[in-house]
N, C-alpha and C positions, 0 to 999 in steps of 0.2 A: 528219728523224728526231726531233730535238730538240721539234719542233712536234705532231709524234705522240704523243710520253711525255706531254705538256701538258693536249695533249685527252684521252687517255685517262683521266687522274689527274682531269681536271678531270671527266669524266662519272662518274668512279667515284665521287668526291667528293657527286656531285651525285642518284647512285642512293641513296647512303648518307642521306643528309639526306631525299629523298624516303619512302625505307622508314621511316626514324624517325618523320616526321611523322604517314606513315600508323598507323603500332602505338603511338603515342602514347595514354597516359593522358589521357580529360579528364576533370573532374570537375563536376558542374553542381549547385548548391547549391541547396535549396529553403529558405527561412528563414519562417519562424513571425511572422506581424507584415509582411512583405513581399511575399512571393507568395502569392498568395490565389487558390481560387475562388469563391464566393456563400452555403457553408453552414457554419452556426456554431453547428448545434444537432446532438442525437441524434435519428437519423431518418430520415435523408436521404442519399441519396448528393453527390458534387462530386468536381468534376475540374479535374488543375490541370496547365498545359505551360509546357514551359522550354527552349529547346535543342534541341530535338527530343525533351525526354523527357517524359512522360507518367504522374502519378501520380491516379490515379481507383480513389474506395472508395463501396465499397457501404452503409456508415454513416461518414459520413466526413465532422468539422467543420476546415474552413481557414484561418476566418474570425476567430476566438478567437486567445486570447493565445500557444498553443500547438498543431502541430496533435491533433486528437483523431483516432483509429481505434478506433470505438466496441465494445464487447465483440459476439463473434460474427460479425464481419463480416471483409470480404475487401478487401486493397489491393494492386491492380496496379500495377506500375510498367513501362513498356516505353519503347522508342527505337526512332528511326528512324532515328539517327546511327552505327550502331555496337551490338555486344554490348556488355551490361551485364556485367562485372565483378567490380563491387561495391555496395554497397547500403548505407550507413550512418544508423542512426536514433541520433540524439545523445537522450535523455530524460530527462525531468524527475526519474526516482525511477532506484535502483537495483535489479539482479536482479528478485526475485519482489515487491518491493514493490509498491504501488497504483500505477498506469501505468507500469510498467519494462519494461524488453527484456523479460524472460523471460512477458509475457502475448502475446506471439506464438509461435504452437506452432512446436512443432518441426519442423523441415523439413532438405532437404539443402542443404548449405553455409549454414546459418543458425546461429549461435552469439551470445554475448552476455558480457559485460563491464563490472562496476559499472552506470553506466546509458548502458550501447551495447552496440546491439544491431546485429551485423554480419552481410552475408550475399555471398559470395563464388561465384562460377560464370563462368559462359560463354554467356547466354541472354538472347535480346529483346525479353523478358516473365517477368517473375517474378511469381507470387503469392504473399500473404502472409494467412495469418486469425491472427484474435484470440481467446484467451478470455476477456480483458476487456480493460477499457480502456488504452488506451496513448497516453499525451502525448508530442509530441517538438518540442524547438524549433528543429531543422533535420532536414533527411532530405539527406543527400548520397549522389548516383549517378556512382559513373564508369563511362564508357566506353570499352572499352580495341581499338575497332578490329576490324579482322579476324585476331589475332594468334592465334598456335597456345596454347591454354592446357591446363593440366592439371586435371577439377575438382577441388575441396577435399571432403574428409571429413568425415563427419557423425559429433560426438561426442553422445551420448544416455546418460541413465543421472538417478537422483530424485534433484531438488534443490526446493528443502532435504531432506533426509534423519533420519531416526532410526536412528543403529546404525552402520549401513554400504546402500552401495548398488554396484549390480555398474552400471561403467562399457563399452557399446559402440561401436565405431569402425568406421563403415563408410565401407569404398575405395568411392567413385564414379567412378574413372578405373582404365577396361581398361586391364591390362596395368600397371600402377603399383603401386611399394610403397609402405607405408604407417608412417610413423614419429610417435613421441609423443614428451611430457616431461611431469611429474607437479611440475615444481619451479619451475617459471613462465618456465623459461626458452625461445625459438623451436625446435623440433626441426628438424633435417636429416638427413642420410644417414647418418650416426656415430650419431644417437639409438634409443633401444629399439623395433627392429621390432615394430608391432601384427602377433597371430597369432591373440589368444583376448580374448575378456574378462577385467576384472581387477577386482578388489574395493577400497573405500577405504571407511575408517572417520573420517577428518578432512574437512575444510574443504579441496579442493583444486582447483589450476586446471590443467587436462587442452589440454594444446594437441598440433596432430596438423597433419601436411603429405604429401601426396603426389609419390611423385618420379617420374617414367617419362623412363628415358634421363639426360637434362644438363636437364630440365626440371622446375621445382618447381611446385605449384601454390600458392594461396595459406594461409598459414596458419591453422587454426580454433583458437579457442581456448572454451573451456567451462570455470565456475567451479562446483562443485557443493559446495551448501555442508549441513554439519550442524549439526542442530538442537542448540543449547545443552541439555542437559537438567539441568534444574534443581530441587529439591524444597522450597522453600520459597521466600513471598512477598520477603522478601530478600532472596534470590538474584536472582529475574529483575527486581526492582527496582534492580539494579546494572547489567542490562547496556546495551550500546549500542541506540541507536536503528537500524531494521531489522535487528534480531537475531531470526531464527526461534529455535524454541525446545519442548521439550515437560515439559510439568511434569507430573513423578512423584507427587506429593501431591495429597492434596485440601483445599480450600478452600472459605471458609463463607460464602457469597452474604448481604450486611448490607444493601444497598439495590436497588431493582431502579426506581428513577424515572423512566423511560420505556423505550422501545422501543430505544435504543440505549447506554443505561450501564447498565453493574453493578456495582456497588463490592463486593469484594471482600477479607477478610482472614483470616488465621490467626495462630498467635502469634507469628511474628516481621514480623508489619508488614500495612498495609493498599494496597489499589493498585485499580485501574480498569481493566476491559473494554470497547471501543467498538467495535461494529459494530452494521449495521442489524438487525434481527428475527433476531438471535443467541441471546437469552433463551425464547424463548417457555417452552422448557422446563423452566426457572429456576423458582425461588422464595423469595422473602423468610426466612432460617432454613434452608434446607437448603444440603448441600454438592456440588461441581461434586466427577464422577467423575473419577482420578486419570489422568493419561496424555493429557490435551487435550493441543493444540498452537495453537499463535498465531504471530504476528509484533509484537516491540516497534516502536510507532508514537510517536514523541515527537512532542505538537500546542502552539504555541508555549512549548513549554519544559513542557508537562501529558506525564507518563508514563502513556503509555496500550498494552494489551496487545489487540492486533487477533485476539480468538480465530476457529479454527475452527469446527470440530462442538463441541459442549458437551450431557453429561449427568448429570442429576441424579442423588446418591446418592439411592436407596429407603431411604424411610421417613418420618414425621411431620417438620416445618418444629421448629427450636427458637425459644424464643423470644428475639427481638435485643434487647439492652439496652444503648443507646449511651452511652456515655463522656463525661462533662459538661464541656466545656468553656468557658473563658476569652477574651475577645478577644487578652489576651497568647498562647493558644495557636492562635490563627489564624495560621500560618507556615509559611512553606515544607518547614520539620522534620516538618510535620505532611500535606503535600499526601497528597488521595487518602482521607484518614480520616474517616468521617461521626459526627457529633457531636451532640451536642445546648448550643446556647448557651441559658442560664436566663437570666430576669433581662432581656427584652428589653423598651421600655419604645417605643421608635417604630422604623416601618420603614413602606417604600411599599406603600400600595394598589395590585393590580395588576387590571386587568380583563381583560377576553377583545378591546375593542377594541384595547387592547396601549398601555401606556407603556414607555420607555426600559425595558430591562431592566436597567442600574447604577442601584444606588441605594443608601442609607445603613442601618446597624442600629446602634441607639442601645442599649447595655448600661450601667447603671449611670452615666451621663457622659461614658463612653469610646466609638466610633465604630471601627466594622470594615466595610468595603466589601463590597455584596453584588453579587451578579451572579443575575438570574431567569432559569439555565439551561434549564430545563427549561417554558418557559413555562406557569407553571401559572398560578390566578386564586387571589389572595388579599384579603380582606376589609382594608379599612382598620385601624386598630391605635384602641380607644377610649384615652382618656384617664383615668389614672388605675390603669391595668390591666398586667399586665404578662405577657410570652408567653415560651415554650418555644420555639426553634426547632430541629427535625432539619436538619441540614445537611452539605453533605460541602466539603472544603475542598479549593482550585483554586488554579492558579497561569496565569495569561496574560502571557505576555513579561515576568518578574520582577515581576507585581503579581498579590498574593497574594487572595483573595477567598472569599466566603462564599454557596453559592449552596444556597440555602433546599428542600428534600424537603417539608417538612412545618410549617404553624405551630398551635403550640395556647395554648387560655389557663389560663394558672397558675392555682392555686387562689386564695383571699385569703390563705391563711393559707400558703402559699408550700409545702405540703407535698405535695401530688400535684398533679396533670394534669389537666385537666378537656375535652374533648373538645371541637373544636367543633361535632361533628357527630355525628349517632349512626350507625349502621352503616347503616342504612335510606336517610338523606338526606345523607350525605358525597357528595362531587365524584366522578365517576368521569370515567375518561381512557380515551381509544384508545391502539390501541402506538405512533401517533406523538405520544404525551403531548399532545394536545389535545382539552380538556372538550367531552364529549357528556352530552345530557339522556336522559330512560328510553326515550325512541322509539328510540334509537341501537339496531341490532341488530348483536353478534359480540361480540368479547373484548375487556373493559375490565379498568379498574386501577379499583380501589378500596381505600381504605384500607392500600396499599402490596400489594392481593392480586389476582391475576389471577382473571379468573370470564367466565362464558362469560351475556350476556347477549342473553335471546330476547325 
C-alpha cells in the first residue's frame, strides 16, 4: 500500500513537471551586431532564424549596427516551436520619434511604450508594416507553447494629439471582459470596465487586460500623448527634447540656406527647423502660418524643431536686416541666431572639390570657429580687404561655431556692402544646397531666393 502512495505521488510529481515544461515561456533573443542575415541596405529583403523562429522583411537591413525595417514594408515573424506570445522590439528613439515603436501601424495586440514596442497574442506568424523607418537593437519573441490563452486588446486613439483625442478599446477574445486604468498602473478585475469610448485631453498612458473566467490575457499598454501648445519662439525653445508640439503664432522665416534649414525668429527669440524639402513653400521675409506642428529633435546638443506641414502667410517677403554681431557674441546664449559678423579680414577658400569644412574666421585679431554647413563654394579672402559675413550660430557637443550663409566684401570706406556678385551671375544652388551652372533645369536658390529655373 505504502508503495502505491509512492508511485502515485511520484507520477503525479512527474505529470506536473512535464505540463510545466510543456507551457513554458521561451524567449529567443535576436540582438543587432550578432544575428545577422546578408542585407544592410534599403531595398532589399533578408531573413534571419534562431530557435525555430523566423524573422523575414520585405525592406529589411540586419547587417548594420542596428536592425532597420525600412518605411512601407512588411516584417514577419513566425515559429516552428510553439505559438508566439509575444513580440518585443527594444528601439533606438522613442514613441512617434524617427525610428520608434509607434512607426509600426496599428494593429491587434500591438501597443508601444517610450522606445518599446510590444505585441502580445496567440499566433504562428505575425505581421507587422511600417510607415517609416524603425531601428531596433534587439527584437525578442517568446514562445509560450500550446497553452490556453486569452487575446489582449487593442488600444487605438491620436497620438500625439491637439485638444483632446477619443480613446477605443477593442475586446479580441469571445466571451471576455474588458478592463482599463488611465493612471499607469496594470488593470485587473476591480478596474473600470471598458463599455464606450472615452475622451482625454492630457499626456496619458491607457493600459487594458482581458479576463474570461480565472484567465487574464496579457496586458496592452498605450501612451497617447499631447501636443505642447505653445505661442512663442521661447516657449518651444524651453521644452524637452521629443516633445510634439503645435504653435499658435506666427513666425518670421530669416534664412532659408538650403533644402533642409530654416532659421526662424520672432520677438522673443530665434530657433531652427530641420527637415528634408519641408521649405519649398517658404520664403526669405515672410511668415510661417499659425497652427504648424512639429517634433522637438535635439542634434548633439543643436535645438532643432522637426516640423510638419508648413504655410506661408499671404503677402509680399519683408525685408531681413540681420543683427551685427561680435566674436564675443558667438555663444551658446546666442545658438540658432543668424548674424552678420563685420570686420572679417581671413577665412578658408572653399571649392566644389571640397576642403575640410572646420576652419578659422579672423575678425579684427580675434579667431571664432567656422563650420561650412551648408557646403556652399566660397572664393578665397584677398589681402588687405575685409568681409561681411551672414552667418547663423551652432553648437555641436558644447563647441560653439559659426557656419557662414553668405560672404560679401566691405566697402573701403567701411560703410556699406558691396556685392560680390550681381543678381545675373551670383552662385545658384539646388534644394540640396549643391552649386549648379545655367544648364541646371528646376528650382534653385539664388541670392537667398527660390526661382524656378528652365
Amino acid at each position: 500500500m505504502l508503495m502505491n502512495k509512492i508511485l502515485r505521488y511520484s507520477f503525479v510529481a512527474l505529470m506536473a513537471m512535464v505540463c510545466g515544461n510543456a507551457f513554458a515561456d521561451t524567449e529567443i533573443t535576436f540582438t543587432a551586431g550578432t544575428d545577422q542575415g546578408t542585407n544592410g541596405s534599403s531595398g532589399n529583403p533578408d531573413t534571419m532564424t534562431k530557435d525555430g523562429i523566423t524573422i523575414s522583411g520585405t525592406n529589411f537591413g540586419t547587417t548594420t549596427a542596428q536592425y532597420r525595417i525600412y518605411a512601407s514594408s512588411s516584417l514577419t515573424i513566425s515559429s516552428t516551436v510553439g505559438n508566439i506570445t509575444k513580440i518585443v522590439f527594444n528601439c533606438t528613439a522613442s514613441g512617434d520619434a524617427n525610428y520608434g515603436p509607434a512607426k509600426i501601424k496599428e494593429m491587434s495586440g500591438y501597443s508601444y511604450a517610450d522606445n518599446v514596442g510590444t505585441w502580445q497574442g496567440s499566433e504562428s506568424s505575425v505581421v507587422f508594416e511600417t510607415s517609416a523607418q524603425v531601428r531596433a537593437s534587439s527584437i525578442v519573441v517568446t514562445v509560450g507553447g500550446s497553452a490556453v490563452s486569452v487575446a489582449s486588446p487593442t488600444i487605438t486613439g491620436t497620438t500625439p494629439f491637439i485638444g483632446s483625442t477619443e480613446v477605443t478599446i477593442t475586446n479580441n477574445a469571445e466571451g471576455a471582459s474588458v478592463y482599463y486604468t488611465t493612471d499607469g498602473t496594470d488593470p485587473s478585475a476591480s478596474s473600470l470596465p471598458y463599455s464606450a469610448p472615452f475622451t482625454i485631453s492630457a499626456t496619458t498612458t491607457v493600459k487594458a487586460v482581458a479576463i474570461k473566467g480565472s484567465t487574464s490575457s496579457t496586458i496592452t499598454s498605450k501612451t497617447l500623448v499631447a501636443r505642447a501648445n505653445v505661442t512663442s519662439i521661447a516657449e518651444m525653445n524651453a521644452l524637452a527634447d521629443k516633445t510634439p508640439l503645435v504653435f499658435a503664432g506666427a513666425v518670421l522665416v530669416v534664412a532659408i540656406p538650403n533644402s533642409s534649414n530654416c532659421y526662424i525668429k520672432d520677438n522673443s527669440g530665434a530657433s531652427l527647423l530641420y527637415g528634408h524639402d519641408k521649405f519649398m513653400n517658404l520664403e526669405k521675409g515672410k511668415k510661417i502660418a499659425a497652427k504648424w506642428t512639429g517634433t522637438v529633435s535635439m542634434y548633439n546638443g543643436l535645438f532643432e524643431v522637426a516640423p510638419d506641414e508648413l504655410t506661408a502667410v499671404a503677402g509680399d517677403p519683408v525685408e531681413i536686416v540681420y543683427e551685427t554681431a561680435t566674436v564675443a557674441d558667438i555663444t551658446a546664449a546666442n545658438v540658432n541666431k543668424v548674424v552678420t559678423l563685420k570686420g572679417v579680414t581671413n577665412y578658408t577658400e572653399f571649392t566644389s572639390s571640397g576642403n575640410t569644412r572646420a576652419f578659422t574666421i579672423s575678425v579684427g585679431g580675434e579667431n571664432v570657429s567656422g563650420w561650412n554647413a551648408f557646403y556652399y563654394v566660397y572664393s578665397a579672402p584677398e589681402a588687405g580687404k575685409t568681409y561681411d559675413i551672414v552667418g547663423a550660430i551652432a553648437i555641436n557637443n558644447s563647441n560653439v561655431r559659426f557656419q557662414p550663409i553668405e560672404i560679401k566684401e566691405a566697402s573701403s570706406t567701411n560703410i556699406g556692402i558691396i556685392k560680390a556678385n550681381t543678381e545675373a551671375n551670383a552662385p545658384a544652388y539646388n534644394v540640396a544646397g549643391q552649386k549648379v551652372d545655367n544648364s541646371y533645369k528646376g528650382l534653385i536658390i539664388k541670392n537667398g531666393k527660390k526661382m524656378l529655373q528652365k
